[in-house]
C-alpha positions as protocol buffer text, in pm:
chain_id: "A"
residue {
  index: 1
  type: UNK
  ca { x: 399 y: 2880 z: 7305 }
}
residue {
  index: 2
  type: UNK
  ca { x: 676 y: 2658 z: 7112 }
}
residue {
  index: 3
  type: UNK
  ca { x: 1021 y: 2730 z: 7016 }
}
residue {
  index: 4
  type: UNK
  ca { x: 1291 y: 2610 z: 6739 }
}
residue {
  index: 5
  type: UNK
  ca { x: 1441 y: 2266 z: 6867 }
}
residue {
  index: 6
  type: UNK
  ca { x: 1776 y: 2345 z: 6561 }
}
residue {
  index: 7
  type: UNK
  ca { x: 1980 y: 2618 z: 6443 }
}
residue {
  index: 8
  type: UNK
  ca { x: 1906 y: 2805 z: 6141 }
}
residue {
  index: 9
  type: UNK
  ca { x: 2128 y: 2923 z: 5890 }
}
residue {
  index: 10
  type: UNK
  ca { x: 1936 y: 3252 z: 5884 }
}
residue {
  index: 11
  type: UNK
  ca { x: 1782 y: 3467 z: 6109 }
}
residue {
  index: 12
  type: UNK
  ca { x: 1603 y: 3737 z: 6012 }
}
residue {
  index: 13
  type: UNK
  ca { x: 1503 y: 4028 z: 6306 }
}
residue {
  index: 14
  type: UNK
  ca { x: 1198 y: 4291 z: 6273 }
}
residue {
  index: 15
  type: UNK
  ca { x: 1372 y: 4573 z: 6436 }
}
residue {
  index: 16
  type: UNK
  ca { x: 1078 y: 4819 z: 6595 }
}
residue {
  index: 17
  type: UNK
  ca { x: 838 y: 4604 z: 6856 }
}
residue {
  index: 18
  type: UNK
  ca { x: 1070 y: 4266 z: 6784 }
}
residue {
  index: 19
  type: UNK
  ca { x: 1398 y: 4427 z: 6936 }
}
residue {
  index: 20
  type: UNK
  ca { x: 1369 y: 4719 z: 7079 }
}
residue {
  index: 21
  type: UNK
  ca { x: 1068 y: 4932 z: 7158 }
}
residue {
  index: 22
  type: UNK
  ca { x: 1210 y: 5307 z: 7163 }
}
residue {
  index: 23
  type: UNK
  ca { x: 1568 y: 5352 z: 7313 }
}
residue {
  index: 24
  type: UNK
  ca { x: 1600 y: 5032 z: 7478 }
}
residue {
  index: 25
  type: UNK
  ca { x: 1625 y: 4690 z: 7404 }
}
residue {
  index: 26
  type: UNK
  ca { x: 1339 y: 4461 z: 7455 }
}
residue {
  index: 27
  type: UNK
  ca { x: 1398 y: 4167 z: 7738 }
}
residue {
  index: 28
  type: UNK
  ca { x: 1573 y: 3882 z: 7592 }
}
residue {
  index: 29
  type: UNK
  ca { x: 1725 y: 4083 z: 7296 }
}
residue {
  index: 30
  type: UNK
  ca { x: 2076 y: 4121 z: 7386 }
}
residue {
  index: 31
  type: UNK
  ca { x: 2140 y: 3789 z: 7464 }
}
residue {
  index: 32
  type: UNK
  ca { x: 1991 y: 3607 z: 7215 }
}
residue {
  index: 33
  type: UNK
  ca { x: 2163 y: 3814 z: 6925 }
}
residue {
  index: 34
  type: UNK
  ca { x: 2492 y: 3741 z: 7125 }
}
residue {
  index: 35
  type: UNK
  ca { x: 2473 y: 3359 z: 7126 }
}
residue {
  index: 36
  type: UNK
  ca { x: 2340 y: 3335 z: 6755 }
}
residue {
  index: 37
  type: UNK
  ca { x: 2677 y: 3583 z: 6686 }
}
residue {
  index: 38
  type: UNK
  ca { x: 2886 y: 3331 z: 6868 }
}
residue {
  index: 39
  type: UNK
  ca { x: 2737 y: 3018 z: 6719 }
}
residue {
  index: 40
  type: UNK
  ca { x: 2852 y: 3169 z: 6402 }
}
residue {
  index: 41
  type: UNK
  ca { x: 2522 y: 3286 z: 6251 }
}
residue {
  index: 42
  type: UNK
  ca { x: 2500 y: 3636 z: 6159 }
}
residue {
  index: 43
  type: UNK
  ca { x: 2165 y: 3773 z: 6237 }
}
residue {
  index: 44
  type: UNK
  ca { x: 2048 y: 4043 z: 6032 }
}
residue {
  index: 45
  type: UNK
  ca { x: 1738 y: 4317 z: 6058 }
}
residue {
  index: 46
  type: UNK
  ca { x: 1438 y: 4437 z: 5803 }
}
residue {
  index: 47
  type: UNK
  ca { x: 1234 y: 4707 z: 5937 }
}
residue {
  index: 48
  type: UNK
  ca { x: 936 y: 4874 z: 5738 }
}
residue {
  index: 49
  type: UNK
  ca { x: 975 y: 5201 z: 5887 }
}
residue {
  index: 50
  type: UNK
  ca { x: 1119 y: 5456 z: 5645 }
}
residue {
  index: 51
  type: UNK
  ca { x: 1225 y: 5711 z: 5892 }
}
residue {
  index: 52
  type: UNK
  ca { x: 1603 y: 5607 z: 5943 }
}
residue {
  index: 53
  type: UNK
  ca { x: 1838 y: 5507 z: 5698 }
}
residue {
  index: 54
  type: UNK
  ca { x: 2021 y: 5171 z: 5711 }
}
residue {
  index: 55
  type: UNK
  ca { x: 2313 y: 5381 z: 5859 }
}
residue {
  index: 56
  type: UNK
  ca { x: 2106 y: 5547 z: 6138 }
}
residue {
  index: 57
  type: UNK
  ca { x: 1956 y: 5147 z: 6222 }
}
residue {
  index: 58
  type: UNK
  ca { x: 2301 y: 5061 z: 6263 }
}
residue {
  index: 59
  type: UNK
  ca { x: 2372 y: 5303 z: 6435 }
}
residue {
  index: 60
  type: UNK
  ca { x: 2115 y: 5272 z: 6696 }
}
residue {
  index: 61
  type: UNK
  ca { x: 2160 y: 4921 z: 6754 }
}
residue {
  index: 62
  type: UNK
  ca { x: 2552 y: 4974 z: 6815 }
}
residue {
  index: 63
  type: UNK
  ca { x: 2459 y: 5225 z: 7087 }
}
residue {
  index: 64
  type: UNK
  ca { x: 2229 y: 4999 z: 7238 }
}
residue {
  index: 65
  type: UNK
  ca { x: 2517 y: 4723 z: 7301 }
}
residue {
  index: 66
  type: UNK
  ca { x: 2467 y: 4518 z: 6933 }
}
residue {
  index: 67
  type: UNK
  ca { x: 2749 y: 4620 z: 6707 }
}
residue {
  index: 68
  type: UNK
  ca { x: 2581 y: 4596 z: 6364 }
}
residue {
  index: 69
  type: UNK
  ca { x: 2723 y: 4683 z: 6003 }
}
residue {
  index: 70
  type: UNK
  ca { x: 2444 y: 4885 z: 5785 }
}
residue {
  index: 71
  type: UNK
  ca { x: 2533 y: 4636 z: 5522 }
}
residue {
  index: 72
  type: UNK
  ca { x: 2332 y: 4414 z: 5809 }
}
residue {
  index: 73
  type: UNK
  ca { x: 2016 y: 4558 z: 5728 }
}
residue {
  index: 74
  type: UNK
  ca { x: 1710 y: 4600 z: 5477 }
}
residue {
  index: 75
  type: UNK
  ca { x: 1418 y: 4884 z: 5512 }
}
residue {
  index: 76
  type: UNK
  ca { x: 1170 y: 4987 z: 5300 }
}
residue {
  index: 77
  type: UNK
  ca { x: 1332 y: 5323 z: 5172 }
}
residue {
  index: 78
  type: UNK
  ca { x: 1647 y: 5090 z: 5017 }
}
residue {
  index: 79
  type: UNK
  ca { x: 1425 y: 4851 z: 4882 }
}
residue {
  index: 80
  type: UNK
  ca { x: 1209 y: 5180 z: 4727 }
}
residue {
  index: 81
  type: UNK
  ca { x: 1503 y: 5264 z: 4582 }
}
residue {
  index: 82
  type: UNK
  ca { x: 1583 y: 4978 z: 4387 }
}
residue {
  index: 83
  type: UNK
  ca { x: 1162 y: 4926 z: 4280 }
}
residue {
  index: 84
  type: UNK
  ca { x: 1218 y: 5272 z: 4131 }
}
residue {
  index: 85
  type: UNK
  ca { x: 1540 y: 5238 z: 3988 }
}
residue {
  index: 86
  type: UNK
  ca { x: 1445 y: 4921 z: 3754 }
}
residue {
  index: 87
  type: UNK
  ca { x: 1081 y: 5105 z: 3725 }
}
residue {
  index: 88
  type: UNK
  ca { x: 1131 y: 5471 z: 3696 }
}
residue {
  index: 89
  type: UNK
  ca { x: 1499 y: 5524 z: 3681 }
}
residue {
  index: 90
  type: UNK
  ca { x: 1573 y: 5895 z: 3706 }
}
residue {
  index: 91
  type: UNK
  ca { x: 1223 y: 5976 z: 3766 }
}
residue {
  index: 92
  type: UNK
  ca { x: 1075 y: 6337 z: 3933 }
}
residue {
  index: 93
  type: UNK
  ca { x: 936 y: 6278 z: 4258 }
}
residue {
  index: 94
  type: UNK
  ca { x: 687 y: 6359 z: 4493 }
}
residue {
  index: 95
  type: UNK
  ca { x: 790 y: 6204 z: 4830 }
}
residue {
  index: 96
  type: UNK
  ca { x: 485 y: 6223 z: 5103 }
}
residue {
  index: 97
  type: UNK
  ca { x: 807 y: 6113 z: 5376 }
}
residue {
  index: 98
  type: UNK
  ca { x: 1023 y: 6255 z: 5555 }
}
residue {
  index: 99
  type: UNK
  ca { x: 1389 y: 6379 z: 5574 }
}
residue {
  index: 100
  type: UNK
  ca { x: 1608 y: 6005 z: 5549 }
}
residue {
  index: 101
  type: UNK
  ca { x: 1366 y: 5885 z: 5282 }
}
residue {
  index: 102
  type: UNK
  ca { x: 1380 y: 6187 z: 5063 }
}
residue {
  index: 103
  type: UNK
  ca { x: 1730 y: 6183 z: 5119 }
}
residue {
  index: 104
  type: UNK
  ca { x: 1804 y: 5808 z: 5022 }
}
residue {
  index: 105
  type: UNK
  ca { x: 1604 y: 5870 z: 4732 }
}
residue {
  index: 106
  type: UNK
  ca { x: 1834 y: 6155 z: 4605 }
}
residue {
  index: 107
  type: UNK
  ca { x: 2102 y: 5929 z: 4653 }
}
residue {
  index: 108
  type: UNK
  ca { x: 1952 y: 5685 z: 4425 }
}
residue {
  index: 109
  type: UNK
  ca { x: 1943 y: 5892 z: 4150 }
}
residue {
  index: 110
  type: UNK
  ca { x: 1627 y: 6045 z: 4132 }
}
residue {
  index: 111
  type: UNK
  ca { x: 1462 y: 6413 z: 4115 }
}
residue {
  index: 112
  type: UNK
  ca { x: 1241 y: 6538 z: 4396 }
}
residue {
  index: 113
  type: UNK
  ca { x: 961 y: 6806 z: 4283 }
}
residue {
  index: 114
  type: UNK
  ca { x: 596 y: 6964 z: 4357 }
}
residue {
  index: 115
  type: UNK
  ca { x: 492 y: 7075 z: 4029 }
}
residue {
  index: 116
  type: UNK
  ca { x: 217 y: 6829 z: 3986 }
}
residue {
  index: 117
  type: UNK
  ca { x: 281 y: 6781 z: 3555 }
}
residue {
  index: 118
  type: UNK
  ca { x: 619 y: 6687 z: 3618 }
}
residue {
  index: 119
  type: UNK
  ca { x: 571 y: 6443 z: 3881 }
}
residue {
  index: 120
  type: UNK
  ca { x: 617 y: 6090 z: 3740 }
}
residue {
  index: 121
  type: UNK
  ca { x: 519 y: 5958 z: 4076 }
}
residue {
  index: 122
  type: UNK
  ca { x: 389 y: 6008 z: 4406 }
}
residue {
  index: 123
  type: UNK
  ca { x: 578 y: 5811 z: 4704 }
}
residue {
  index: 124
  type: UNK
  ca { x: 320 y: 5761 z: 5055 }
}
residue {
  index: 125
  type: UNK
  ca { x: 564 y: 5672 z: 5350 }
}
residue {
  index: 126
  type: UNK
  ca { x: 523 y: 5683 z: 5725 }
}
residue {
  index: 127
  type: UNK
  ca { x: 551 y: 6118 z: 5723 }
}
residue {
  index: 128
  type: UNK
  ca { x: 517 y: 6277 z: 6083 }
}
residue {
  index: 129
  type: UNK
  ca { x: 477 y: 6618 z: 5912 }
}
residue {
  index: 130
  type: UNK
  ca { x: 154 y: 6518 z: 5672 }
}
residue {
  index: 131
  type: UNK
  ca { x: -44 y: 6781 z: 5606 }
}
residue {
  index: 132
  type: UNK
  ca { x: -308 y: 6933 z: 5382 }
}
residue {
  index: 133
  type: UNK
  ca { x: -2 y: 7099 z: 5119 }
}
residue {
  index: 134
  type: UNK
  ca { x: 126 y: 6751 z: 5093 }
}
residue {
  index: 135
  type: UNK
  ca { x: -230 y: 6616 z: 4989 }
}
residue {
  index: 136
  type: UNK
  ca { x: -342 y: 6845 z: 4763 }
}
residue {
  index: 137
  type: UNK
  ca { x: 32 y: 6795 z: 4563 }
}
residue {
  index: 138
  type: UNK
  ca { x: -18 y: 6425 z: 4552 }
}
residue {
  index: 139
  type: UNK
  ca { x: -381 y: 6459 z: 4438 }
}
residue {
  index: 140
  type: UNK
  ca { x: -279 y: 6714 z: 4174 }
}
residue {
  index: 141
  type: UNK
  ca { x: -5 y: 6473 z: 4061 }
}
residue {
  index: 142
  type: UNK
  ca { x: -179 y: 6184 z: 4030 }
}
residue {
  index: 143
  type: UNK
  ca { x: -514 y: 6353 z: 3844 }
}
residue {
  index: 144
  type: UNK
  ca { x: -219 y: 6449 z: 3628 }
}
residue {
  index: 145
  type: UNK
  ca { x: -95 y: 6074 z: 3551 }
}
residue {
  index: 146
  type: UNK
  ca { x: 165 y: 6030 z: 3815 }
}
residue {
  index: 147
  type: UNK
  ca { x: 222 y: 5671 z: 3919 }
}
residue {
  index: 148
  type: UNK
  ca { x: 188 y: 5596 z: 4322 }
}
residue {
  index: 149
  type: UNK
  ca { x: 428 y: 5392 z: 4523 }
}
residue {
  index: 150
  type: UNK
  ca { x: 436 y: 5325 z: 4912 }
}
residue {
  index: 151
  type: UNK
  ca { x: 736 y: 5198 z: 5095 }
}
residue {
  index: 152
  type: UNK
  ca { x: 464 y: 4987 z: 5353 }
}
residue {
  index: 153
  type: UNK
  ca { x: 120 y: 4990 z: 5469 }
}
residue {
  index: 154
  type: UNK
  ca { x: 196 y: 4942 z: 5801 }
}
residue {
  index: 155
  type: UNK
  ca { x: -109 y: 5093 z: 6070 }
}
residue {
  index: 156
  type: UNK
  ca { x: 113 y: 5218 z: 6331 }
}
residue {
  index: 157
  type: UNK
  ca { x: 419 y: 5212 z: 6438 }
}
residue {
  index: 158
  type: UNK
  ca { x: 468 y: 5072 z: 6850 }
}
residue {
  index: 159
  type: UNK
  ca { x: 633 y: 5321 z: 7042 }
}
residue {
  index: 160
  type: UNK
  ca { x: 670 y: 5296 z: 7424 }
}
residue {
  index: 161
  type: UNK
  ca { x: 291 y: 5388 z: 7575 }
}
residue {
  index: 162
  type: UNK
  ca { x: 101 y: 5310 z: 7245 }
}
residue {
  index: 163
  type: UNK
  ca { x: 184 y: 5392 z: 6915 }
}
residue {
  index: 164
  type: UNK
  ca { x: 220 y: 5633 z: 6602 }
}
residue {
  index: 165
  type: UNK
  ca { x: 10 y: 5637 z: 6257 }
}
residue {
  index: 166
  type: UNK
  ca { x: 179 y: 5496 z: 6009 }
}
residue {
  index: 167
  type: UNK
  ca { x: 205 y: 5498 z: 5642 }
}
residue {
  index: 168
  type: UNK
  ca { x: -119 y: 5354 z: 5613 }
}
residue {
  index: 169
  type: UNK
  ca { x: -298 y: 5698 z: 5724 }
}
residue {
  index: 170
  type: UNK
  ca { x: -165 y: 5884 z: 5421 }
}
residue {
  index: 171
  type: UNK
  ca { x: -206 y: 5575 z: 5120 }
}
residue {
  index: 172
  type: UNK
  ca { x: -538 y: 5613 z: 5263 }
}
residue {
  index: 173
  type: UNK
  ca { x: -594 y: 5964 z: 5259 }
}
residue {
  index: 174
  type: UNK
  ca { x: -409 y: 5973 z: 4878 }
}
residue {
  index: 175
  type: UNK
  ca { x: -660 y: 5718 z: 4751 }
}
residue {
  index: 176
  type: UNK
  ca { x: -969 y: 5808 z: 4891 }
}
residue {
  index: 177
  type: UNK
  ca { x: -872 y: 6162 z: 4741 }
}
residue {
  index: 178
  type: UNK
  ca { x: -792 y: 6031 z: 4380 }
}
residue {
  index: 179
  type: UNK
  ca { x: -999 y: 5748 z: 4399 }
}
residue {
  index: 180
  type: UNK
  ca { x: -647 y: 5550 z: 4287 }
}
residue {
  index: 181
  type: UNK
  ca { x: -535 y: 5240 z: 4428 }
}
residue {
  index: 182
  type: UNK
  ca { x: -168 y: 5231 z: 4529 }
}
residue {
  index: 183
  type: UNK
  ca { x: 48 y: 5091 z: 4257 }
}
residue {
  index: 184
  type: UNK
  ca { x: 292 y: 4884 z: 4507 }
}
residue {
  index: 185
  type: UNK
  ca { x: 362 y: 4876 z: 4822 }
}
residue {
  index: 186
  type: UNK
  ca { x: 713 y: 4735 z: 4871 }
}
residue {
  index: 187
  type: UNK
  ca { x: 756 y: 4677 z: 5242 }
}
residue {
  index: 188
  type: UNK
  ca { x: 687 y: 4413 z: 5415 }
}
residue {
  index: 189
  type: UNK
  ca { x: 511 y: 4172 z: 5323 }
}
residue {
  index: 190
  type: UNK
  ca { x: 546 y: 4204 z: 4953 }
}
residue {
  index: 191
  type: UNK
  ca { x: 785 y: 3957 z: 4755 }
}
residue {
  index: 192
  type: UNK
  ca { x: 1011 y: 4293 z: 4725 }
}
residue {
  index: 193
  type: UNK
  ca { x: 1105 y: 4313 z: 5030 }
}
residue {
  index: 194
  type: UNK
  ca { x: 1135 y: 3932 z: 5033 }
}
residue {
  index: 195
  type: UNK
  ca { x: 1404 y: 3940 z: 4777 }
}
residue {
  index: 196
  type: UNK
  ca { x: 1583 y: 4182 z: 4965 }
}
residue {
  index: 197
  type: UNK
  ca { x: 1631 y: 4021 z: 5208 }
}
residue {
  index: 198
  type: UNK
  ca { x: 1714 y: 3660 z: 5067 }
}
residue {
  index: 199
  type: UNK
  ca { x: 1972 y: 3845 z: 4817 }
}
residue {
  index: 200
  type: UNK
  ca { x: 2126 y: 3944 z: 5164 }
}
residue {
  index: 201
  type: UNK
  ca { x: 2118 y: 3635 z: 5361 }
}
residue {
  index: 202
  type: UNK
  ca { x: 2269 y: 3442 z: 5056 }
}
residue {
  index: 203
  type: UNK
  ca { x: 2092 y: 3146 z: 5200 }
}
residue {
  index: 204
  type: UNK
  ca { x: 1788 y: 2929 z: 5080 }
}
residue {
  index: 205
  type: UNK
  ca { x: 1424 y: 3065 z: 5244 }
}
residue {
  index: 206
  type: UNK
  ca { x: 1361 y: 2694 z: 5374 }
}
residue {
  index: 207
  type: UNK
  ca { x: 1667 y: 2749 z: 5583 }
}
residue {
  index: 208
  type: UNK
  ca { x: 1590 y: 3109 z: 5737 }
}
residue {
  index: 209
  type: UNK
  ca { x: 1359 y: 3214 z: 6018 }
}
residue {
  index: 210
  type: UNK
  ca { x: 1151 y: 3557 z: 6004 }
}
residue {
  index: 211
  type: UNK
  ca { x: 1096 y: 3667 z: 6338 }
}
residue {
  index: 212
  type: UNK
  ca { x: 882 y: 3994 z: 6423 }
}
residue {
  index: 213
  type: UNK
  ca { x: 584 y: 4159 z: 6627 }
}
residue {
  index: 214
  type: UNK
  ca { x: 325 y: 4138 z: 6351 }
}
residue {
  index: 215
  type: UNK
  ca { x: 163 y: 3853 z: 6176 }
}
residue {
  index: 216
  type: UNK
  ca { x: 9 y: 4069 z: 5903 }
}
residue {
  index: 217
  type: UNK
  ca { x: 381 y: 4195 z: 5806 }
}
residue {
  index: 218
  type: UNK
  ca { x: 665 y: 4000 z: 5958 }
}
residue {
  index: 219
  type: UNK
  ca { x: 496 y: 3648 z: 5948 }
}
residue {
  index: 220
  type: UNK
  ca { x: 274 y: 3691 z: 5644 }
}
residue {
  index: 221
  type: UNK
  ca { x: 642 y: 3811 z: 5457 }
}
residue {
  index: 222
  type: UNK
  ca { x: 820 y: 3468 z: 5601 }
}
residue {
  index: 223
  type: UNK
  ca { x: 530 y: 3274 z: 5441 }
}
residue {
  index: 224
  type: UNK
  ca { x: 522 y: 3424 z: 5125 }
}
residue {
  index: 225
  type: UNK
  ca { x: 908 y: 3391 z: 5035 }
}
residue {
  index: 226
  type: UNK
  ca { x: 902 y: 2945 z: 5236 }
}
residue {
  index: 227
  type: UNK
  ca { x: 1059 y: 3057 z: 5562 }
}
residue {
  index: 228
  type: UNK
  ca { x: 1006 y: 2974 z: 5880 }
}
residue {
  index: 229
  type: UNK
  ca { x: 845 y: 3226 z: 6117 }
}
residue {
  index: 230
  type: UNK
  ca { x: 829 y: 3314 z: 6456 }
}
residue {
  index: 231
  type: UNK
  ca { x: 559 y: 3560 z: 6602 }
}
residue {
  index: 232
  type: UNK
  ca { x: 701 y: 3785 z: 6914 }
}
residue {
  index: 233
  type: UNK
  ca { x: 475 y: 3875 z: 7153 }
}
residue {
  index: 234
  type: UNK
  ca { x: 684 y: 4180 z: 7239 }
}
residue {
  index: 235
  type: UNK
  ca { x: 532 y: 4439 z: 7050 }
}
residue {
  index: 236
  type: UNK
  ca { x: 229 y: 4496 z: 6819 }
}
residue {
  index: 237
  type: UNK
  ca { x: 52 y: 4167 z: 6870 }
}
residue {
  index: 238
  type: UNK
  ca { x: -110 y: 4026 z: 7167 }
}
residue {
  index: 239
  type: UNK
  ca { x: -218 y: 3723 z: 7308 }
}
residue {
  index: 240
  type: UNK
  ca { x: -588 y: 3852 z: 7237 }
}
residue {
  index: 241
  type: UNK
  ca { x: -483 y: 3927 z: 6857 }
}
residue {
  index: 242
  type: UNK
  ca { x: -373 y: 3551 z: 6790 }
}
residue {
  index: 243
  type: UNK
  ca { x: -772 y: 3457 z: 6782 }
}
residue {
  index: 244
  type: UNK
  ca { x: -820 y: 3681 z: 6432 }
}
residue {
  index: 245
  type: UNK
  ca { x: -515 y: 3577 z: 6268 }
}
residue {
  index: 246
  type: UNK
  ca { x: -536 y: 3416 z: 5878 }
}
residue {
  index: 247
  type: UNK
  ca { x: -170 y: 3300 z: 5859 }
}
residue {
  index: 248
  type: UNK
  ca { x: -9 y: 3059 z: 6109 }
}
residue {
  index: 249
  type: UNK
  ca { x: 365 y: 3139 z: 6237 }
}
residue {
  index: 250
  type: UNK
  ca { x: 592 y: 2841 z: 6279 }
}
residue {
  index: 251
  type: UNK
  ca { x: 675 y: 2968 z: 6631 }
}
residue {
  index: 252
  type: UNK
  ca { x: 501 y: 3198 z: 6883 }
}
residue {
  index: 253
  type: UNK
  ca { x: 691 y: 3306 z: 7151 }
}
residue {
  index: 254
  type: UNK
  ca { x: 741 y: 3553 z: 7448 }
}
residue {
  index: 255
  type: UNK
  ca { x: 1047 y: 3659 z: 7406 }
}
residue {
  index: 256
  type: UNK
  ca { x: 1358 y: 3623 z: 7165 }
}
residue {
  index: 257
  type: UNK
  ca { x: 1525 y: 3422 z: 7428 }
}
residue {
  index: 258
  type: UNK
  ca { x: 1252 y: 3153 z: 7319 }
}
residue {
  index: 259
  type: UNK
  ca { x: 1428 y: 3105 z: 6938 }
}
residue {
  index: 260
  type: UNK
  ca { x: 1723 y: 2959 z: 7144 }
}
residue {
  index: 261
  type: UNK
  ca { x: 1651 y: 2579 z: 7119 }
}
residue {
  index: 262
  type: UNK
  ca { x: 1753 y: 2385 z: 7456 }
}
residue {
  index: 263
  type: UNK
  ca { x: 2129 y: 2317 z: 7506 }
}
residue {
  index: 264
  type: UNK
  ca { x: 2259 y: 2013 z: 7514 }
}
C-alpha cells in the first residue's frame, strides 16, 4: 500500500463501493472529504450507476453528513444526455432503464417510445425491472435500424452482502439477441465520461486524482484522460483481484483516509 505525499488540485470520488456502500458511509469517508473541504479543495463525485439523478446523489450524501451541491457531481445518465444531444438531438427512444434515467432523458429533450420503426435508438442501463417485453422491443428496434447506446458496462453493482447485476447483463442480452455490438458506452471509463468530468473540475488531468473501487472503471478512466489514480480497497476489488489487473493505479490504498499525505 502507498499513499499521495502532496495535495492535489482535484479530487475526483467514485461514489458506490469508494464512499459509501448502501446507507452508510464507508470508514475513513467522512473525514477525509472534511479535511480536503477545509484545505480548500472541493472534492467532487462520478458514479456509473444510472439509477439516481445528480439531485438524488446529492441528496444522499447530504443525509449522510457530506453537504454536496448536484452541480458537484457527474453520472452516466447526464453524460447520456449530452452523447445524445450532439448525436441524436430530439431523437425517439427506447430506454432499457429505469425511472431517473428515463426521466433525465425527457428532460433533455428527447422522445421515449416502443414502437420498434420509430425508435432511433435503443439505450441498455443498469434496469432492476428487465424483462422479456423489454428484450423483444430492443431486438425489434434494432433489426429495424435503431442505433444502441449504454450509459456503462459495469458487472455489478456492490451493495452491502454482495452485489446487483448491472448494466452489463442487459448490453449482453441485447447483443447476443441482435447479434449488434453496442455503439458506445459512455460511462466510465470512456473519454466521455472523462470530459465530463475535467469540464467540471476546470483543472488540468495531470493535476487531479481519480479515486474508486474498480480498476477496470475508476482507474482505467484516470489513465485514459493523464490523472493520477488511486485504487480503494473498500468495495469491488480485493486484495486477491490486484494479481489479474492490466492497468497500474498510482495509489492503492485501504481506506480514503490513506489519500491524506502525512502532516507536517
Amino acid at each position: 500500500m502507498n499513499r499521495p505525499a502532496h495535495l492535489y488540485d482535484a479530487y475526483i470520488f467514485d461514489l458506490d463501493g469508494t464512499v459509501y456502500l448502501g446507507d452508510a458511509l464507508l470508514p475513513g469517508a467522512e473525514e477525509t472529504i472534511r479535511r480536503l473541504r477545509a484545505l480548500g479543495r472541493q472534492p467532487v463525485f462520478l458514479s456509473n450507476n444510472p439509477t439516481n439523478t445528480r439531485a438524488a446523489y446529492a441528496e444522499k450524501l447530504t443525509r449522510l453528513g457530506l453537504e454536496t451541491p448536484a452541480g458537484a457531481i457527474v453520472n452516466s445518465s447526464s453524460v447520456m444526455v449530452d452523447f445524445l444531444q450532439r448525436q441524436l438531438p430530439g431523437a425517439t427512444l427506447f430506454v432499457v432503464g429505469e425511472e431517473p434515467l428515463r426521466r433525465e432523458l425527457v428532460d433533455g429533450g428527447f422522445t421515449l417510445g416502443e414502437r420498434a420503426e420509430a425508435i432511433d435508438a435503443v439505450i441498455a442501463s443498469f434496469d432492476r425491472t428487465f424483462d422479456y417485453r423489454k428484450l423483444q422491443i430492443a431486438f425489434d428496434a434494432i433489426r429495424a435500424g435503431a442505433r444502441f447506446f449504454a450509459t456503462n458496462a459495469d458487472r455489478y453493482c456492490p451493495v452491502p452482502g454482495g452485489g446487483q447485476p448491472d448494466a452489463a447483463a442487459m448490453i449482453a442480452a441485447i447483443e447476443a439477441s441482435t447479434n449488434t455490438e453496442v455503439e458506445a458506452v459512455v460511462g466510465k471509463p470512456s473519454l466521455y465520461m472523462a470530459e465530463a468530468i475535467l469540464e467540471l473540475v476546470g483543472v488540468p488531468a495531470g493535476r487531479c486524482l481519480m479515486t474508486g473501487d474498480r480498476w477496470e472503471t475508476d482507474v482505467l478512466l484516470g489513465e485514459k484522460a493523464g490523472m493520477d489514480t488511486a485504487l480503494a480497497l473498500t468495495g469491488a476489488t480485493t486484495r486477491a483481484d490486484l494479481k489479474t489487473m492490466t492497468v497500474t493505479p498510482t495509489y492503492i490504498i485501504d481506506s480514503l483516509r490513506d489519500l491524506l499525505p502525512p502532516l507536517p
